[in-house]
C-alpha positions as CSV (number, residue, x, y, z in Angstrom):
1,X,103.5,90.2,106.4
2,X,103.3,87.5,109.1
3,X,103.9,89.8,112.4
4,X,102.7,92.5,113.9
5,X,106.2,94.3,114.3
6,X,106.4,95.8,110.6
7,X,106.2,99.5,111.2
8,X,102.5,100.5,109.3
9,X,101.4,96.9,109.2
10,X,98.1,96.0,109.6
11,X,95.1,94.0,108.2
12,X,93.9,96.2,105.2
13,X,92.9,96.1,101.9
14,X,95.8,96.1,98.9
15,X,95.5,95.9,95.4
16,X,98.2,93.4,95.4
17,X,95.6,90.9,95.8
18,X,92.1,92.5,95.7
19,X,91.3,91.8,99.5
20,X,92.3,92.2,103.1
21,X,95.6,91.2,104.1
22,X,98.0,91.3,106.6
23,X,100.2,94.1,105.0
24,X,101.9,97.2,104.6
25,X,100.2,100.0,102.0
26,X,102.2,102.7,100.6
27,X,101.7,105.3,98.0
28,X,104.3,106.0,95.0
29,X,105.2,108.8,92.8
30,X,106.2,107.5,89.6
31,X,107.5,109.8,86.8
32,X,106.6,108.7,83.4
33,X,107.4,109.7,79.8
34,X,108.5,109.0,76.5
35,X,112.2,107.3,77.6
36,X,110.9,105.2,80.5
37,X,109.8,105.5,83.8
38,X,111.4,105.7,87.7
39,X,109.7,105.5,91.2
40,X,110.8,109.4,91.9
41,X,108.6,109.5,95.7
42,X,106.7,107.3,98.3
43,X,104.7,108.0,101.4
44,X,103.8,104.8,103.6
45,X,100.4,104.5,104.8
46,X,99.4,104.1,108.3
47,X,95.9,102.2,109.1
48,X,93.8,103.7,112.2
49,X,94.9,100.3,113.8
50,X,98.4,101.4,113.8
51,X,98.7,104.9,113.5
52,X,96.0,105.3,116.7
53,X,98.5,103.4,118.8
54,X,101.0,105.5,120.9
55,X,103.0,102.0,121.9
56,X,103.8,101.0,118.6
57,X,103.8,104.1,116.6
58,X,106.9,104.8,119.9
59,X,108.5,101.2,119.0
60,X,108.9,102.0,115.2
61,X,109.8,105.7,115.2
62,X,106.9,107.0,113.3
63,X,107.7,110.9,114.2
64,X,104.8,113.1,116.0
65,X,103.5,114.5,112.7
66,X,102.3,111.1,111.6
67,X,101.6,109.5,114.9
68,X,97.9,109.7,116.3
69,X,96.2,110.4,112.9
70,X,95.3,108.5,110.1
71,X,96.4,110.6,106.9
72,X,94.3,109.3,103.8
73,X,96.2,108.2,100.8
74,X,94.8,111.2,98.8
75,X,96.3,113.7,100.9
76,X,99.7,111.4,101.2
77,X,99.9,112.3,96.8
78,X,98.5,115.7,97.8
79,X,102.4,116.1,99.4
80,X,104.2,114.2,97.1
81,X,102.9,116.7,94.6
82,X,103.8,119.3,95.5
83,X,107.0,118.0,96.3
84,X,107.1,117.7,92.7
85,X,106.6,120.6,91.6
86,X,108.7,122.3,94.3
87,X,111.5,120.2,92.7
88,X,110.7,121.5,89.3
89,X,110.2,118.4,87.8
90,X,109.3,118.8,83.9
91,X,105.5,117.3,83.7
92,X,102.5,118.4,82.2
93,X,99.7,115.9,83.5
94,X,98.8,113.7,86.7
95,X,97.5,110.2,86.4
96,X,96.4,107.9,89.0
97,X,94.1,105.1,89.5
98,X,90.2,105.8,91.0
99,X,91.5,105.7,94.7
100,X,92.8,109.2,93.7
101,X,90.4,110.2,91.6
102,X,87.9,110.7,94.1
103,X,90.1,113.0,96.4
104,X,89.0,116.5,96.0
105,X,92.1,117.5,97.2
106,X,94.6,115.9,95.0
107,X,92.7,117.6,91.9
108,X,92.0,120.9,93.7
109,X,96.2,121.2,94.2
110,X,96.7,120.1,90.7
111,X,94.4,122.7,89.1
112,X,95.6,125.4,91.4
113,X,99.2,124.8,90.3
114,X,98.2,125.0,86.6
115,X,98.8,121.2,85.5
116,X,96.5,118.7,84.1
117,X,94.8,115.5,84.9
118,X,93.8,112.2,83.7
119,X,92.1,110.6,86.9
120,X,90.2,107.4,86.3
121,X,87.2,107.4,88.6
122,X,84.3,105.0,89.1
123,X,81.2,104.3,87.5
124,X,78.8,106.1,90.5
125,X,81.2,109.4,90.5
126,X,79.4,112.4,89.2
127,X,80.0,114.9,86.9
128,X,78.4,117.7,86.2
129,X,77.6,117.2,82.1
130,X,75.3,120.7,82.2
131,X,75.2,123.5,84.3
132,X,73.7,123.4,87.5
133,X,72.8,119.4,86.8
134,X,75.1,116.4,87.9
135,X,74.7,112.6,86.8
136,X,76.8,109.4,87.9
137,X,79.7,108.9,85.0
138,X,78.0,105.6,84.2
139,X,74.8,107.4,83.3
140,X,76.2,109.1,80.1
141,X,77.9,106.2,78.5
142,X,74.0,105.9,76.9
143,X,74.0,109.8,76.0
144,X,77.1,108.8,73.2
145,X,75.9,107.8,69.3
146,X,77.6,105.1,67.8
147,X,79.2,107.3,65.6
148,X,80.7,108.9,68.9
149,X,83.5,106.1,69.6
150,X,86.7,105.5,68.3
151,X,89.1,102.9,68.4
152,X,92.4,104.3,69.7
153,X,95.5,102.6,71.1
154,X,96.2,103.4,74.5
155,X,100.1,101.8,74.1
156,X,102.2,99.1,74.8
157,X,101.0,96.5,77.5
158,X,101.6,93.3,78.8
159,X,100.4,91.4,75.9
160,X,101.0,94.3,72.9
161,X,99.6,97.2,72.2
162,X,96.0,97.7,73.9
163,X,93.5,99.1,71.9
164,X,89.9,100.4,73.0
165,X,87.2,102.2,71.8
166,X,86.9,105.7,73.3
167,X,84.3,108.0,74.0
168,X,85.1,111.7,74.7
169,X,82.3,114.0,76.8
170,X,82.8,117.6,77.9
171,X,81.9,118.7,81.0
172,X,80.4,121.8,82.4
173,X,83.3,124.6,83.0
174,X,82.3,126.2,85.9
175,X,85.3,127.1,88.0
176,X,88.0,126.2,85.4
177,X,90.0,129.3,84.6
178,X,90.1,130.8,81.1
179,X,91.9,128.6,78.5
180,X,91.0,125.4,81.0
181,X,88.5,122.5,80.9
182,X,86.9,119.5,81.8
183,X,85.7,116.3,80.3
184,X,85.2,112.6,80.7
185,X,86.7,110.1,79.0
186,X,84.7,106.9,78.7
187,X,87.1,104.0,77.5
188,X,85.2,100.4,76.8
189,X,86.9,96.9,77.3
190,X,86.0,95.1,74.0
191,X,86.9,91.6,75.7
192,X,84.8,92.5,78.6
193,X,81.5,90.8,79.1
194,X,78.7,93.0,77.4
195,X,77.1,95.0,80.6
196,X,79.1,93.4,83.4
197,X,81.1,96.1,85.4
198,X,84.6,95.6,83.9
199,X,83.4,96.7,80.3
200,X,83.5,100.4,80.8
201,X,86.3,102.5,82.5
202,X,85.9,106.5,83.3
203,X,88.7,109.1,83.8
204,X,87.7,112.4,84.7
205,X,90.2,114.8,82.9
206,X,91.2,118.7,83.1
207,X,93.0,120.3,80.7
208,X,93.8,123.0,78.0
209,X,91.4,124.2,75.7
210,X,92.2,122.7,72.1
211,X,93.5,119.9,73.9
212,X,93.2,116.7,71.5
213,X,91.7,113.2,71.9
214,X,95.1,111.7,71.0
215,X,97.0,113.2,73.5
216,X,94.9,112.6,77.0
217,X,94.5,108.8,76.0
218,X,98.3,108.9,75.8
219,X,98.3,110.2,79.4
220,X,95.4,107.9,80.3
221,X,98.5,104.8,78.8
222,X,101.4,106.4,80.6
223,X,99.9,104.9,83.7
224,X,101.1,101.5,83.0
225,X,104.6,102.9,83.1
226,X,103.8,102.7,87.2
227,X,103.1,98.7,86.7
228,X,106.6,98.5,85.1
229,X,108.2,100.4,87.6
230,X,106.9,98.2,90.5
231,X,107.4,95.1,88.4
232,X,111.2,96.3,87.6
233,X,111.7,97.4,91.8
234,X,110.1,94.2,93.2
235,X,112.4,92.3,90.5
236,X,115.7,94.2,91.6
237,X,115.0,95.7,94.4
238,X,112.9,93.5,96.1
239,X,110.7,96.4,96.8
240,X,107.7,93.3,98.3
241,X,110.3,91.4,100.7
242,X,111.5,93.7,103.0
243,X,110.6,93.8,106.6
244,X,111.1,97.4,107.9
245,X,111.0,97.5,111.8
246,X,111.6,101.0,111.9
247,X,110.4,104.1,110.3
């Protein structure tokens, strides 16, 4: 954005483009399966330098309940959630990038509603691998054999299908309820450069007992079903040009 009028604009960082801009940030639901995908929720984000002023929080609406704090964009899909499972929408996992997979409270409400997870999160998270000790998730990728990856397609992407090798690490279950674990899913880039950051991804999973291999790197692929759903909205909808004044 070029103004200052935009209701939630501010200088910020957005994945758009990697670095700080002058920009609205929102967060989006998407819903995701076999037959396609659809943008099903969205919260927009409000930056301390916005939502911590009165004057133009009063100019563009924003009702008391957002105005004069800054609500994280953790606890914005915290809501958005649980307005999906209020809704009864059919699902069986959450996915989302590492923004959300470091909010305790996202996975906290989706363990305590009885669904799973497939969070990525980053290489200095920490998981606890044995009981009572915890490690950064970067730490174990030397604890797998060679024998311990596998090449597995994730699905369809961009250019074809997207294939990786996979390692699959279970966690300690302290706390998870009976029938319910967790584990740590290591997938490596085999076009990234050997030991630079980008060659290793981690996604922090819970899920059923007897729970296969197969089926959370599916869930791990569904997320690029949310690309296609921005690409499709921006495309048709124009979901990056508009210019809200008002909440």
């Amino acid at each position: 954005k070029k103004g200052c009028h935009t209701v939630g604009v501010a200088r910020q960082y957005t994945g758009v483009t990697g670095q700080v801009e002058n920009c609205q940030v929102s967060v989006h639901a998407a819903y995701v399966s076999c037959r396609g995908q659809a943008l099903v929720d969205a919260e927009l984000y409000l930056p301390k330098a916005f939502a911590l002023d009165p004057q133009r929080c009063a100019e563009a609406g924003v009702p008391p309940e957002r105005a004069g704090r800054v609500i994280t964009k953790g606890e914005l899909a915290v809501r958005m959630f649980h307005r999906a499972v209020a809704a009864g929408m059919p699902f069986g996992y959450v996915a989302a990038d590492e923004v959300y997979g470091r909010c305790p409270a996202l996975r906290g409400a989706i363990e305590q509603a009885g669904y799973g997870y497939v969070l990525e999160v980053g290489s200095d998270f920490r998981v606890s691998h044995h009981p009572g000790d915890t490690s950064r998730a970067d730490a174990l990728v030397g604890e797998v054999p060679r024998w311990g990856w596998e090449q597995r397609c994730q699905g369809p992407g961009a250019k074809g299908l997207r294939t990786h090798a996979w390692a699959w690490i279970a966690l300690d279950p302290a706390g998870c309820p009976d029938g319910w674990a967790r584990s740590l899913l290591i997938r490596r880039d085999p076009d990234a450069e050997p030991d630079g950051d980008e060659q290793y991804a981690y996604f922090l999973c819970y899920h059923r007992r007897g729970t296969t291999l197969t089926e959370l790197i599916g869930v791990a692929g569904r997320r690029w079903g949310i690309e296609e759903a921005f690409a499709i909205t921006k495309s048709e909808a124009g979901l990056d040009e508009h210019q809200v004044r008002r909440w």
